[in-house]
N, C-alpha and C positions, 0 to 999 in steps of 0.2 A: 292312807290316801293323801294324808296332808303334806308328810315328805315326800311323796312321789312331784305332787304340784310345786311342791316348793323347787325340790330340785330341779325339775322342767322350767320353771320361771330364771333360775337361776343362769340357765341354758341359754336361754331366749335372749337375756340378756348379754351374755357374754360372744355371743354370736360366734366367732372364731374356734373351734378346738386347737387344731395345730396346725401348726406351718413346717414343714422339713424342704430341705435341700438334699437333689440327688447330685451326686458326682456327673465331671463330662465326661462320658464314653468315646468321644469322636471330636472330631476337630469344628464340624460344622454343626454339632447340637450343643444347647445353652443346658443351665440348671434346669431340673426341675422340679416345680415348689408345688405343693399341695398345700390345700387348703378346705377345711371342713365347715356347711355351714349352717342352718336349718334351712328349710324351704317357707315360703311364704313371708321373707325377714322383709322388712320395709321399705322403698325406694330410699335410697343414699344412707343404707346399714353400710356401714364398713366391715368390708372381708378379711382386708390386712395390708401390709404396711411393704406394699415388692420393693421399694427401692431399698428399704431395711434390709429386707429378706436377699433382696439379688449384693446386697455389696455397694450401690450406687450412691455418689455422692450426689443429696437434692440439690445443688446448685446445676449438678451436669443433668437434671431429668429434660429440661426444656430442650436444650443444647441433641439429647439423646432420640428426642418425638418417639416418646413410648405411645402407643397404641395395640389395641384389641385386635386378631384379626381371628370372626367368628362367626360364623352362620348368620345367628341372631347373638345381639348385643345383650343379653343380660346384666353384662358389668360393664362398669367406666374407668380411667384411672384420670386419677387427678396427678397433671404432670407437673404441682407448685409441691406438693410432699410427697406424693408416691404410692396412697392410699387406693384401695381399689375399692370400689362403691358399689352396691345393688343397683342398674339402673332401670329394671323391668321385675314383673311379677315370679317370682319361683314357684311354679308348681310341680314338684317332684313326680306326683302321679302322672302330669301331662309330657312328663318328659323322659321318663325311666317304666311307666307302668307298673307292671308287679317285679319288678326289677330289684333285688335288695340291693343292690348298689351301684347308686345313681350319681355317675362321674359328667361335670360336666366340662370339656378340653377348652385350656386356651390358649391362643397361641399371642403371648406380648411380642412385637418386632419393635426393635431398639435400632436407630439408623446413629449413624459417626462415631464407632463403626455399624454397619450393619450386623443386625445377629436377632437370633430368635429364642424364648424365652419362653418353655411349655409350662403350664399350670394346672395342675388338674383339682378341679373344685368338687369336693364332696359335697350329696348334697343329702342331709338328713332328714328323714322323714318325720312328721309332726303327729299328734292326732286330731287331723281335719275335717275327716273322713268317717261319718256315723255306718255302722253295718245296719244292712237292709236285704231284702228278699225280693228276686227277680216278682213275684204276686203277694199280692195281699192276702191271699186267704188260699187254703188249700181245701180240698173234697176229697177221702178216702174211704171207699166201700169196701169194708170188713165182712170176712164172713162169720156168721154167729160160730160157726163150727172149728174158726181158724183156734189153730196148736197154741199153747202157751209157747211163750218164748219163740213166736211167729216176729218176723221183724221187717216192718216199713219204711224203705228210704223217702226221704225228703230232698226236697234241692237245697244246699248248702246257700246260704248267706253268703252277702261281698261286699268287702272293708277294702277300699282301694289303698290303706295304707298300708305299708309291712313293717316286719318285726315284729316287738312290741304292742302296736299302735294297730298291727290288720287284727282280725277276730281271733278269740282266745277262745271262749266258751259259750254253750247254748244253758239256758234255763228252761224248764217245761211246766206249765202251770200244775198245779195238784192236783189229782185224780188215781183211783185206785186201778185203773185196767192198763196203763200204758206207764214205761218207764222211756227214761231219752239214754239214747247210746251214742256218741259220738264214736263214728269211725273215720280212721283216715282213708280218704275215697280218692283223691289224687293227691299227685304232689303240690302242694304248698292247698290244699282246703280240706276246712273239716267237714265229712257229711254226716249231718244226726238221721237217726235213726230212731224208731218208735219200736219198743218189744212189749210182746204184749203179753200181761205180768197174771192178767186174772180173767179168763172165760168171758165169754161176750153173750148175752142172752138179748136175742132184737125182742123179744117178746116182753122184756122186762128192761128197753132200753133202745131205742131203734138208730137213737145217735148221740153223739156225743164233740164238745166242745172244748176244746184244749187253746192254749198260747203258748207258743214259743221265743222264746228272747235267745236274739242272739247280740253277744256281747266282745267288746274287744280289750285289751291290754294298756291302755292309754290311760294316760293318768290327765282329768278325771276319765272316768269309762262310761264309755258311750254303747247305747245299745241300738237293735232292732226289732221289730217281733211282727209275728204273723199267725193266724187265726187258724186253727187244720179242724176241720170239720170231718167227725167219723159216721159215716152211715153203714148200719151193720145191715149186713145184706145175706141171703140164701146162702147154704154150705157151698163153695168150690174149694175142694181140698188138695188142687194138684198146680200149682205156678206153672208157668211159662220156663222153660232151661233152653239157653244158648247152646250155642255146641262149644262154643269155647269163652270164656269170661272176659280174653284180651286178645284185639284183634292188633294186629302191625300190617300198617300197609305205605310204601314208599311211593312218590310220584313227583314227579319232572312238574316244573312253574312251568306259569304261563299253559296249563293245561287249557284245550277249547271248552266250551261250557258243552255241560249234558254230555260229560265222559265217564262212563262206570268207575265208581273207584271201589268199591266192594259192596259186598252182597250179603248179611248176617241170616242169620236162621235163626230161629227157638221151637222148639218141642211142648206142648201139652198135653198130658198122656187124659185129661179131662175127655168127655164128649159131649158134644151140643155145644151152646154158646158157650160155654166155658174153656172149650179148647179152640175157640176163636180167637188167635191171634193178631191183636195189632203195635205194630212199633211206632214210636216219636224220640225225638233229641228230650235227652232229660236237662240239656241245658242248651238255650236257643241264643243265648249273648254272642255273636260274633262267627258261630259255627252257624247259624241261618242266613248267614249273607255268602257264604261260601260255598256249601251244599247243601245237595237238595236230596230226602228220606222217600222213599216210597211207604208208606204206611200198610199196605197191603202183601208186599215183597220183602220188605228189608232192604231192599238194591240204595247205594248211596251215591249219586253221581254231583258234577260237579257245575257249581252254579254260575259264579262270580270267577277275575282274574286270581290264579294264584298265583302269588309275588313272592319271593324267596328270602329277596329284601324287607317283605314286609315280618314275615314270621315265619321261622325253620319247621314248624311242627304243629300239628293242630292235635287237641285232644276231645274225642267226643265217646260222651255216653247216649247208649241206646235202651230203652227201655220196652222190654215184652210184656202186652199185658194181653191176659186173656179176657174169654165175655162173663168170668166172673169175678173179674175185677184183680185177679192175683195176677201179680206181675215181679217180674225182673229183670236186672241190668246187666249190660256189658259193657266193657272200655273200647274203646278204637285208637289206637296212634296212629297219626297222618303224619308222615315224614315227608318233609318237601324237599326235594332234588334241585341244586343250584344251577341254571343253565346260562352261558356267556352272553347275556341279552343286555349288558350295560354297557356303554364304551366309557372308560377312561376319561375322568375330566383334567383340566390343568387350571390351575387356578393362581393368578400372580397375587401373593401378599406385600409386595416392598420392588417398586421401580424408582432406581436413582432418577433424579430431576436433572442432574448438570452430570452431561459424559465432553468432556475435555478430549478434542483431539489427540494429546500427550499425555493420555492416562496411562499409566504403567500396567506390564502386562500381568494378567491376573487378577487385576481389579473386579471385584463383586460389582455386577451393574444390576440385578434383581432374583430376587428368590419367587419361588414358587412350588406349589405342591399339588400331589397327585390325588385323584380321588375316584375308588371302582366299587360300586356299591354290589361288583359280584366278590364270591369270596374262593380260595384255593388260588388255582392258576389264573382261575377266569380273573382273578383279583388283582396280580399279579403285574406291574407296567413297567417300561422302557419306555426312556424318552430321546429324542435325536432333534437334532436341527438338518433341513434337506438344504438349505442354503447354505453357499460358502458366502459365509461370510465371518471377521474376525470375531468371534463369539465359540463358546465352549461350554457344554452343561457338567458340571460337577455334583454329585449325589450327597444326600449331605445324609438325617438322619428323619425317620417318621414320616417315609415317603418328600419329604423337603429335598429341593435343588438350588442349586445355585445358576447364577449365569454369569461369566466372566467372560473378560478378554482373553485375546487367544491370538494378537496380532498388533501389529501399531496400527493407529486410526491416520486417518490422512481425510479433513473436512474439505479439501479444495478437491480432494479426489470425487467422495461420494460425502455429502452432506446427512442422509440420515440410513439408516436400515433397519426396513421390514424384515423384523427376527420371527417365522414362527416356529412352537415347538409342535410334535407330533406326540401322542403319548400312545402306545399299543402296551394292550394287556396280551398277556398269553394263554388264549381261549383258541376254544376249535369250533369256527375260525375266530383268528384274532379279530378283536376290536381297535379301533383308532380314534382321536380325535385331536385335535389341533385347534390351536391358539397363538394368534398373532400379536405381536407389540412394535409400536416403529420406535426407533432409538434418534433423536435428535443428536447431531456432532454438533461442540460449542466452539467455535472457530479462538484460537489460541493466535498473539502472533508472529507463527514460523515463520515466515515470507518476508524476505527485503524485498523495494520496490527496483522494477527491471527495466530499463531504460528500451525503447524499439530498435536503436542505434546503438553502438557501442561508443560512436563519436561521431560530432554533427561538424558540418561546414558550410557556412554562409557568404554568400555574394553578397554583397551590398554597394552601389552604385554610387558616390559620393554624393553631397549636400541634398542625402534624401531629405523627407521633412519630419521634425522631430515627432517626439512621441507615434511614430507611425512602427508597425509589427513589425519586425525583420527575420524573427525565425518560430519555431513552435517548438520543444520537445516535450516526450509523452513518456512514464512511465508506468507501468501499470502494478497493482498488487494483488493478487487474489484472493488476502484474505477479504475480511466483510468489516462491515461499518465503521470504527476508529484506522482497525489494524489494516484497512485499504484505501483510506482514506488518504491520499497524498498531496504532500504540499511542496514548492519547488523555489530554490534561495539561489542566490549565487554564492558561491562559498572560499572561491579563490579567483585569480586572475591575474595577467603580464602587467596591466595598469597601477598607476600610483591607487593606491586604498581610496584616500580623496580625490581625484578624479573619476573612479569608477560610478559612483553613483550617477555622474553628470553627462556621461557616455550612454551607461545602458541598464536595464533594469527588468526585472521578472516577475511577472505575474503567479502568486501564489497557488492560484489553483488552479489554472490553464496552462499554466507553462511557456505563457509564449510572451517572447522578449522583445521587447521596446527599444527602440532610439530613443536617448533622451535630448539628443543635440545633432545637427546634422554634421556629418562626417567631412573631412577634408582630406582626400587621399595624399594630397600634396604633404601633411603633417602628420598621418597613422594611417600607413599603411595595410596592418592586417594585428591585431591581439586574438588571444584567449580567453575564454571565461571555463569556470568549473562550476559546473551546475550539480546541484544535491537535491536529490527528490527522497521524502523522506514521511514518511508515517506518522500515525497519531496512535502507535498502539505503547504497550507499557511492558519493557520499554521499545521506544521507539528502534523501527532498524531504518538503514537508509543505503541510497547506494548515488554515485559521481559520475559525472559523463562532461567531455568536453568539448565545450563549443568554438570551435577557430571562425571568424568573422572577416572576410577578405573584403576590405573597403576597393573596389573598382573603380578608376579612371575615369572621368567626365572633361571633356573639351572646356572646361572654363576658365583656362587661363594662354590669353592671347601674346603672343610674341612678343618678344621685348627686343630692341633696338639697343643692341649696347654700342657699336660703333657704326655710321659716325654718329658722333654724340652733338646736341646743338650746344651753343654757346650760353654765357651765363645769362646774355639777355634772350635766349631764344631763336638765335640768329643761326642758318648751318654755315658748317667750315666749308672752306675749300681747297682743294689741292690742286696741284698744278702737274700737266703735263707737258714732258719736251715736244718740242713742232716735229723732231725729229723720228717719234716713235713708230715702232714697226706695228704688222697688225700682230697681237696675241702678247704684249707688253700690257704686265700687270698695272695697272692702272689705281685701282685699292680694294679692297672687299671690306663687303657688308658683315658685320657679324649680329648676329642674334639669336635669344636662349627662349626656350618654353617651358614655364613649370609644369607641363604635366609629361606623363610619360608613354610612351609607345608612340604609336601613328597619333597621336595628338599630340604630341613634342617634334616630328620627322617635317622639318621645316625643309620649303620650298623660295625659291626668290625669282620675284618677275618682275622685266619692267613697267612702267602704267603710263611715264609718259620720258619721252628725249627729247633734246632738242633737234638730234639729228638721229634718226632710226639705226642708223645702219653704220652708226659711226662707232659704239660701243658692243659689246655682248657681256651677259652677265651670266654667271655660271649657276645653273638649277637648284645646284646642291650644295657649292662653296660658298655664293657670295662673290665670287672674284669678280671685278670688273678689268673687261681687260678692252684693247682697242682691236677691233673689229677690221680695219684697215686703216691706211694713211692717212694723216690729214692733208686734206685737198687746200685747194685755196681759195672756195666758195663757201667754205665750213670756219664758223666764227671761232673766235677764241675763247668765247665764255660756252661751257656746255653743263646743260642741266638735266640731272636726270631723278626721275619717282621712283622709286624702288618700293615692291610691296614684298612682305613676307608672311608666307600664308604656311602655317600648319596642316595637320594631316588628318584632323576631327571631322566630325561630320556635326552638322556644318563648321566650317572653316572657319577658323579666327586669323586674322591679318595684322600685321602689324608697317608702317609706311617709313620711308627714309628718304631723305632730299640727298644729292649729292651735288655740288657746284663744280667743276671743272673748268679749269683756264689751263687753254694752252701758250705754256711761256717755256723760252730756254732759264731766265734766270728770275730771281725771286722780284727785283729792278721790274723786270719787265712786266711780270704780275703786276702787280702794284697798280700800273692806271686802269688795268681791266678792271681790277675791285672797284676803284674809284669812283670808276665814270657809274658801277654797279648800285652806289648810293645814292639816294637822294639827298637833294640840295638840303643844307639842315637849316633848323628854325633858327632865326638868332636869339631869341628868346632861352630856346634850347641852348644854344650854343653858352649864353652866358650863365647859365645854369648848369654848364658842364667844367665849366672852367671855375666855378665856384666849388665843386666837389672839389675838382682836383686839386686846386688847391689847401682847403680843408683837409684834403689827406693827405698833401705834403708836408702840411705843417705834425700829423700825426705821427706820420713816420720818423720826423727829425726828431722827434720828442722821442718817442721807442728808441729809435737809435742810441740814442743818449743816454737812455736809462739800460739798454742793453752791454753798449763798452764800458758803463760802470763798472756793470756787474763781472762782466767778462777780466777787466783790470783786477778787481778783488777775490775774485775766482782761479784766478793763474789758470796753470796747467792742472789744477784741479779737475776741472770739467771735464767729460768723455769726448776726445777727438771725434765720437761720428755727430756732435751737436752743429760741427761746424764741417762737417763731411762735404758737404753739397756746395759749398764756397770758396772751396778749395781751390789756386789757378789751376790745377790740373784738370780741369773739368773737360777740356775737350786743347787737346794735343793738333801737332802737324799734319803726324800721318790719316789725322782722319777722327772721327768721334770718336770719343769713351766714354764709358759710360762709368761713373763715380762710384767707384770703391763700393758708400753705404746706400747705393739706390740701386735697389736688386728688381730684377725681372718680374713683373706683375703681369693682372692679368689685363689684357686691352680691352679698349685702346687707350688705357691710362698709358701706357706708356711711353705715349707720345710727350706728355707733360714733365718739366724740366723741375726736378726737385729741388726747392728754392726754401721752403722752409717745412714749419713742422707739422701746420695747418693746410696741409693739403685742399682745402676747402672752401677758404678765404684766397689763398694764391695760385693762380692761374697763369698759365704761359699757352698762348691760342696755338705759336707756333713756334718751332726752334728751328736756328741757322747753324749751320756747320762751319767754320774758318779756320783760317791756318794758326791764325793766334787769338790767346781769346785771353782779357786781362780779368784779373780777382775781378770781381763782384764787387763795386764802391759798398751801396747801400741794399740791408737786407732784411723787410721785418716780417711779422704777420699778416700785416692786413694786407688789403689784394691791391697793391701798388711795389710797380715792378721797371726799372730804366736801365737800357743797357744799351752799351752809346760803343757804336765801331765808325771808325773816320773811313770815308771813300772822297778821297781827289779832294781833300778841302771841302766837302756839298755834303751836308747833313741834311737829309730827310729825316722829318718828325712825322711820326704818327702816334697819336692818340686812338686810345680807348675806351671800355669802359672799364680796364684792366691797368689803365695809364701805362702801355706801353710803348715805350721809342725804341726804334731798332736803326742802325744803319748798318750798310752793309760795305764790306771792299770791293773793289770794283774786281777781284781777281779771287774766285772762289774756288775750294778745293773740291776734286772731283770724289765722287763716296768711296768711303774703303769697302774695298772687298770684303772684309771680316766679316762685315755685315748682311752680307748676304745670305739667303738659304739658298739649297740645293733643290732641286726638282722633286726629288725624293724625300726633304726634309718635309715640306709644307701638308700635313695632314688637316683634312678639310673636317667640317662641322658632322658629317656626316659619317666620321672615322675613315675616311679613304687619305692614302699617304702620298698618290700619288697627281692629285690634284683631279682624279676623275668628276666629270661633270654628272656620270649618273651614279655615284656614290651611296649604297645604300644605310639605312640606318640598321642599328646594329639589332642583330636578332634576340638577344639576350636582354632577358628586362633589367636583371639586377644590372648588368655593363652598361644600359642607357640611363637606369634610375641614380646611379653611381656618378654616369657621366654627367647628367644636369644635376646633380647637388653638386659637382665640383666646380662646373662653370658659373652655377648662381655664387658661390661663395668667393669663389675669385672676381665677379667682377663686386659683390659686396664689400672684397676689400681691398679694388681698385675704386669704387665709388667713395667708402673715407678714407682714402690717402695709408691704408695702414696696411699694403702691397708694396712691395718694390721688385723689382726686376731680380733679384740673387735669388736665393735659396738655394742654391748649388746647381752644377751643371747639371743641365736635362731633366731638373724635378718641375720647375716652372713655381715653385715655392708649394711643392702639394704633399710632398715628405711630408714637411712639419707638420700639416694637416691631419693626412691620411696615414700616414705610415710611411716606412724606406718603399715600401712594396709598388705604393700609386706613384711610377715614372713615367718618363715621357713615352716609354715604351711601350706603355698599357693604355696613357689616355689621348687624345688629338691635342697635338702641340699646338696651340692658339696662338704661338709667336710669330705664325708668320702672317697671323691680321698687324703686325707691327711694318709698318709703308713708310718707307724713309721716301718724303719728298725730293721730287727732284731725279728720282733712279727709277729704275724698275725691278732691286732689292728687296728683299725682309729678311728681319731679323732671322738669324740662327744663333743657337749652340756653338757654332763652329765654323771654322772660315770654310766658306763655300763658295758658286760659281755658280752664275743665272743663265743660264741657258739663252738667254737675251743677250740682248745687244745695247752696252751702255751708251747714249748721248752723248756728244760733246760737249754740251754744258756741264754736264754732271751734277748739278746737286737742284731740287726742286724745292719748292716751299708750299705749306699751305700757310689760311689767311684767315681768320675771320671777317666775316661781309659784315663789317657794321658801319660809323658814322665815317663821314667824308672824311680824310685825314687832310690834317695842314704843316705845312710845310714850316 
């Protein structure tokens, strides 16, 4: 006994027997490890060591989320080593019954990768469990007369342990009339039995008092006992006989209660009370809650649910006793028939948390297993999914599933799926049941953002006001949170880099674009930008769209008056007309430009006031002034006229022109009309005029002086066109020339006699034409200018504020024809060539935008002096500018706003013929109106 304890202690201690690994049989079952343990071992005994056992490194257990997956949780695993722990009570009996071997499954799931991990734990039995007897005391009426070697069953003892550890043996107290027989009376209990060894006399003994022990295997050993009282009672010398010792009888679950399930007999060949038969359960543990005995019949019908699940087979004994007291038994087997009364459960052990749109196909997304607590076919399941959707169930092993993909995922499509499985067993009829799981998509990010436009274009109005919206674009992304979250840059653009910011700018997460400056069509016509809308996802995608911006025309810029032009002090010129002119004798034309373009450049010209209505006409669309009809001789010799020039905006901007007319045959006869045209000047004034001018004769003698210095030490060094313009050639017999280095400009500079190099300080109001004309005495920069022609011995002086003298010959040359244009030559402002008065503007924007930057820029460089009339025939100097391409052929020749006083001429290209009718005076002059001249 003391080695038995000892080696039981030894047991208890060691808790563990052995651990083995099975091989993989299949691709979807894991190891499987056994493990043996006692029952009853202590909260947090250690079973054993799985990550040992499985191969696992314990750094990777956390990383792995080992857990239990188990009815009830008995065990724990510690996922810092790998240990598997007690974490509830083991009671072998409560969980295996009379079971010798009592296995309890478990199933570890191991996630990254996923996998399952079966364990099956032994569980050994202890001895816990004292044997004892369903009663305390027994009553057995013996008859004096019973046989030796007569034998009385007892109800067997029960030791809920096995092995070893359930009941081994009975003891029987000492007495001379009865011996103990152990018989095996079913499988796995022993039934004692009473023989009786020596005659029974009630007369000399009426009863008798025995103890039974029953005892079991366990080290130490543990017993039970119970008390059998024998009362010896009158001879019956014939028992009770069955008809058969062992009855079988089969029956379907779930039978209704109070269904016959058999009927036994026994026989007494006794008479009177002794062959009075009555039957009872010789053991009432579990078979009286199931059936129910007629005591009178023997009939056994049925009480309670029979469950098939619960126990396959009942075993009951029946006990015939007669009315004297002699009795005996029979066996019953209850075989219980399986019927498909269970549906198929599904049970998920392992559902991934994160399913990625882009998860590859085949990916394990959750395991699961079957469970039918019928057994055969009824047991038997198939599982399917009835949704399409990308999912696929793979069979794995131990009724376990898997569920994988089975298609690409697409989260902008359908965001999550309601997976459920169905599971049918194959019973007649089949059973089903189902279970649903929804599967979240984790948005990935596939998606560039998509613009609504492919490409956008904007109007914009000029000198809108800054920082004000001018466009919006949108683009959208479908994925979710970061990955659609869009933001909008400008990324490229036509604009200098540093200027761009100062133009225009974008709103990071509305997209819509700002002036940063108000716009001037007049200076940017229309740029680009390249807009980028772009994401926050990792990494980011993005996608480009582009924005054209068409800065639009505003009427805000008013006419400009390039000829006639006023004088330096503010004074307008005047020209002179022959008394002789016919009506429709070009008289002069207005010129003027508008920086903007379309119908708000499409200039108009009107008069506002005459002196005489009906004396002039001025052309709509050229500018010409011409003469209306004859001069009469009630019509003055001074004629003033207002001239307005109105564009084509809404509202209209106007620009005003004074024009002076004297009508004279010669430049002489002018002369007292201007005159009388002055007021009387202050002498105050006057002697403060004659103090300039002197002051700037002495300036000039000085220049001079320092100039033929230079000029003597210089030689022929110097470039002949420095002294181009002072050449005697300057104006010939036959009629003006024009000098070699002063080329054709734009008007009406070109009225101005190129005299030096400073165009801007020296001024000539007017030039005469003569038949002889001597060098140039003196010539400098400043604006002091003397040019002396002798007529008859009589010099006429006039001053200035330009200190100009002129006289003139009494005998002046009539105009050369050279300098005429043709009819056909003179294209008006309005691109007409043939002087039409309703001349339209030109239909083409780029031909008008084209055309006012070439007029702004020509009379820019006839305003500083750095224009001359050349540039080659018929370019008008716009080659050099523009190209060979920009000829006179393509834009309106503005030479023929060139009005040679005196005629009714303009300038051409080439010798032409005025359609007119030249004067007999032949040559006109104009004049500046300013201070009284003295003689």
């Amino acid at each position: 006994m003391g080695t038995r304890v000892k080696q039981r202690s030894h047991f208890g201690q060691r808790q563990v027997l052995f651990p083995f690994l099975l091989p993989l049989f299949c691709g979807g079952l894991s190891e499987q490890i056994r493990y043996s343990i006692p029952e009853e071992m202590a909260k947090g005994s250690v079973v054993g060591n799985l990550a040992k056992d499985l191969g696992l490194h314990v750094e990777d257990l956390l990383n792995r989320n080992l857990r239990i997956s188990a009815e009830k949780q008995y065990f724990t695993i510690n996922t810092e080593n790998g240990n598997i722990f007690v974490s509830e009570r083991i009671d072998r009996e409560s969980l295996c019954l009379q079971n010798p071997q009592c296995i309890v499954p478990l199933e570890i799931v191991a996630e990254n990768p996923l996998n399952v991990f079966h364990v099956l734990v032994r569980v050994e039995d202890i001895n816990d469990n004292t044997p004892y007897f369903p009663q305390n005391s027994i009553v057995l009426q013996i008859n004096e007369f019973a046989m030796l070697g007569t034998r009385f069953g007892m109800e067997s003892a029960i030791d809920a342990d096995v092995g070893p550890n359930s009941l081994q043996s009975y003891q029987l107290s000492h007495n001379e009339h009865f011996s103990l027989l152990v018989k095996d009376k079913t499988a796995g209990k022993n039934a004692p039995e009473l023989i009786l060894e020596k005659p029974l006399d009630r007369e000399h003994q009426s009863s008798h008092l025995l103890v039974l022990t029953a005892m079991d295997g366990g080290d130490p050993v543990q017993s039970g006992t119970i008390q059998i009282k024998i009362e010896v009672t009158d001879a019956n010398d014939n028992a009770p006989v069955f008809s058969q010792d062992v009855y079988k009888v089969s029956l379907p679950e779930n039978l209704p209660s109070g269904t016959s399930v058999l009927k036994v007999t026994a026989i007494d060949q006794d008479e009177g009370i002794n062959a009075e038969i009555t039957y009872s359960f010789k053991t009432l543990r579990d078979i009286g809650n199931m059936f129910i005995l007629d005591h009178q019949s023997g009939e056994i019908k049925s009480k309670g649910p029979i469950d098939f699940e619960i126990s396959r087979s009942y075993t009951i004994n029946i006990e015939a006793k007669d009315g004297g007291g002699m009795a005996t038994e029979c066996k019953i087997i209850v075989e219980i028939l399986d019927e498909n009364d269970n549906a198929p459960e599904v049970i998920f052990t392992s559902v991934s948390s994160s399913i990625t749109e882009d998860t590859e196909h085949g990916m394990v997304i959750a395991l699961f297993k079957t469970h039918d607590k019928d057994s055969g076919e009824n047991g038997e399941v198939t599982c399917l999914i009835k949704e399409k959707v990308p999912f696929k169930i793979e069979s794995s092993a131990n009724n376990y599933y898997k569920l994988v993909t089975d298609g690409a995922l697409d989260r902008e499509k359908t965001s999550s799926y309601n997976v459920t499985i169905t599971a049918t067993d194959r019973g007649k009829p089949p059973l089903s049941s189902s279970s649903s799981i929804t599967l979240h998509i984790t948005d990935v990010n596939d998606n560039a953002p998509v613009f609504q436009q492919a490409s956008y274009v904007v109007h914009v109005a000029e000198n809108n006001p800054p920082a004000a919206s001018i466009a919006q674009v949108s683009a959208s992304d479908p994925d979710l949170g970061p990955n659609g979250r869009v933001s909008y840059s400008i990324v490229a653009s036509d604009l200098e880099p540093r200027a761009l910011a100062s133009y225009v700018s974008v709103s990071a997460q509305s997209g819509v674009v700002f002036a940063q400056r108000a716009f001037d069509h007049e200076q940017l016509r229309a740029f680009e930008l390249t807009l980028q809308a772009r994401d926050q996802g990792s990494p980011a995608l993005s996608a480009n769209v582009s924005l054209r911006v068409l800065v639009g025309d505003r009427n805000d810029n008013a006419p400009r008056v390039l000829y006639p032009a006023l004088g330096p002090d503010g004074s307008a010129l005047f020209d002179t007309v022959p008394r002789a002119a016919q009506p429709g004798y070009l008289v002069t034309k207005v010129v003027a430009v508008d920086a903007d373009s379309g119908h708000n450049a499409w200039l108009s010209y009107h008069v506002l006031q005459a002196s005489e209505p009906g004396l002039f006409s001025l052309g709509l669309r050229t500018g010409e002034v011409r003469t209306a009809r004859a001069l009469g001789d009630r019509d003055a010799a001074r004629q003033r006229l207002l001239v307005a020039v109105r564009d084509g905006g809404q509202p209209p901007l106007s620009a005003t022109a004074t024009l002076l007319l004297v009508f004279a045959d010669s430049l002489q006869e002018a002369l007292p009309d201007v005159s009388e045209r002055q007021a009387p000047a202050d002498p105050q004034a006057e002697l403060q005029f004659y103090l300039v001018v002197a002051l700037a004769l002495i300036s000039v003698l000085f220049l001079l002086a320092v100039i033929l210095a230079v000029a003597l030490r210089l030689g022929r060094s110097s470039s002949s066109t420095t002294w181009g313009c002072l050449r005697p050639g300057l104006c010939v017999k036959s009629g003006p020339v024009v000098p070699p280095n002063c080329s054709e400009g734009t008007l009406p500079y070109a009225y101005n006699l190129c005299i030096a190099s400073d165009s801007q300080k020296a001024r000539l109001n007017f030039r005469t034409m003569t038949k002889e004309m001597g060098p140039p005495q003196d010539l400098s920069n400043e604006a002091s200018l003397e040019i002396s022609v002798t007529e008859e011995n009589n010099k006429l002086s006039t001053n200035s504020d330009a200190s100009v003298r002129v006289s003139f010959n009494k005998q002046q040359a009539p105009p050369n024809t050279d300098w005429r244009f043709s009819q056909a030559q003179r294209p008006g402002t309005s691109g007409s060539q043939n002087g039409d008065e309703t001349g339209t503007w030109p239909n083409n924007q780029f031909d008008t935008e084209m055309l006012q930057a070439m007029i702004l820029a020509s009379a820019s460089e006839a305003a500083d002096g750095s224009s001359t009339l050349g540039g080659g025939a018929g370019t008008m100097g716009l080659s050099a500018r523009y190209g060979p391409q920009f000829t006179l052929q393509h834009v309106p020749d503005y030479r023929q706003n060139v009005y040679i006083p005196g005629s009714n001429a303009t300038l051409t290209n080439a010798a032409g013929k005025r359609d007119g009718k030249a004067p007999a005076g032949g040559n006109g002059s104009k004049k500046k109106s300013g201070k009284k001249e003295k003689k």
